[in-house]
LOVEX-772092 format. One record per residue (C-alpha): x, y, z. Coordinates in steps of 0.25 Angstrom, whole numbers, plus 2048, in hexadecimal, padded with zeros to 3 digits. Each point is the difference from the previous one (the first is absolute). Example, Ala and Ser with C-alpha at 12.3 -4.5 7.8 and 13.67 -1.06 7.14 Angstrom:
% residues 2
8317EE81F 80680E7FE 
//
This chain:
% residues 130
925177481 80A807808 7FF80280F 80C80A800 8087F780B 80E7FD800 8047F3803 80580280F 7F0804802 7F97F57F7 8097F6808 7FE80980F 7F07FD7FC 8017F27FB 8097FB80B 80C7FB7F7 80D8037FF 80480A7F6 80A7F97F9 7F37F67FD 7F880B7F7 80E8057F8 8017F07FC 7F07FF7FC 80280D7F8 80D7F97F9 7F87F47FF 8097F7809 7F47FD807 7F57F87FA 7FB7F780D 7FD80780E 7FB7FA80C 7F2803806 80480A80A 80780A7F9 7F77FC7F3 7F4805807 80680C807 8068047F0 7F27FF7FA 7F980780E 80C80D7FE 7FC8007F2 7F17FE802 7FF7F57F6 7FA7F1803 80A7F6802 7FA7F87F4 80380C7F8 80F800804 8017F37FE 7FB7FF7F3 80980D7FB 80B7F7806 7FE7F67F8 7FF8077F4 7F37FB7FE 7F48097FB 7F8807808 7F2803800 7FD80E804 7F97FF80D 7FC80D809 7FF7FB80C 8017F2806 7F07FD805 7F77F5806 7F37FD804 7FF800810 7F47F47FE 8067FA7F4 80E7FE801 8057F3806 80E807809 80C7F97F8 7FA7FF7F3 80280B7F3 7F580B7FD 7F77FD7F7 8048067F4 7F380A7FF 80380680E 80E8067FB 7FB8077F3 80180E803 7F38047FF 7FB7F6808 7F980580E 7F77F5804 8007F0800 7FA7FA7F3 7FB7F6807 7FA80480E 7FF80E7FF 80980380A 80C80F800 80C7F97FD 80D80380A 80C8047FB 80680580E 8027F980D 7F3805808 80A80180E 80C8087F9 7FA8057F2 80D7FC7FB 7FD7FB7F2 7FE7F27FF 80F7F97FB 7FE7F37FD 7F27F6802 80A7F3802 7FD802810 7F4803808 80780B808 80680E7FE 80E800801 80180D807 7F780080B 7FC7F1800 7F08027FD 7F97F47F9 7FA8057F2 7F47FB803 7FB80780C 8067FA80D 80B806807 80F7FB7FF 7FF7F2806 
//
């Protein structure tokens, strides 16, 4: 996938230094904080599971979109496996259209290990940022 940025912009849109993705690309980097791991995987449009797992060298399972139930998911917990198949549009288990972006920003959802959007602080769930 290529996104046709240099690594001055990837690192501008991620909010790290640029020095930071030229080590990453030389594999000189294999742990990154929170911060600027969630800002690498938002400039790259990608979960923050999925970079960790490419970190890792782990195998990854193709996953379109990162998706939950707004009824069923318990904020904190991982999706259920059958919400992020890609052809997946609607809870298995209640019915319910499943999300995949934040309802306040419609930036797409990075990561389900926290209740709220990290870019405009709105809870997943409904609610406003508390």
């Amino acid at each position: 996938m290529s996104l046709g940025l240099s690594q001055k912009e990837l690192a501008e849109k991620a909010g790290i230094h640029p020095q930071s993705v030229g080590k990453m690309e030389r594999g000189q980097t294999t742990r990154l904080k929170q911060k600027p791991k969630s800002g690498l995987a938002h400039a790259l449009g990608i979960s923050v599971e999925y970079l960790d797992a490419v970190c890792q060298g782990r195998t990854v399972e193709e996953i379109a979109v990162l998706k939950f139930c707004p009824q069923c998911w318990v904020p904190g917990t991982s999706p259920d496996p059958m919400w992020t198949t890609p052809r997946s549009k609607h809870c298995f288990a209640c019915g319910s259209k499943l999300q995949d972006r934040c309802s306040g920003c419609h930036e797409p959802i990075a990561s389900l290990k926290f209740r709220f959007c990290p870019y405009c602080g709105k809870s997943y769930k409904g609610g406003g940022s508390e």
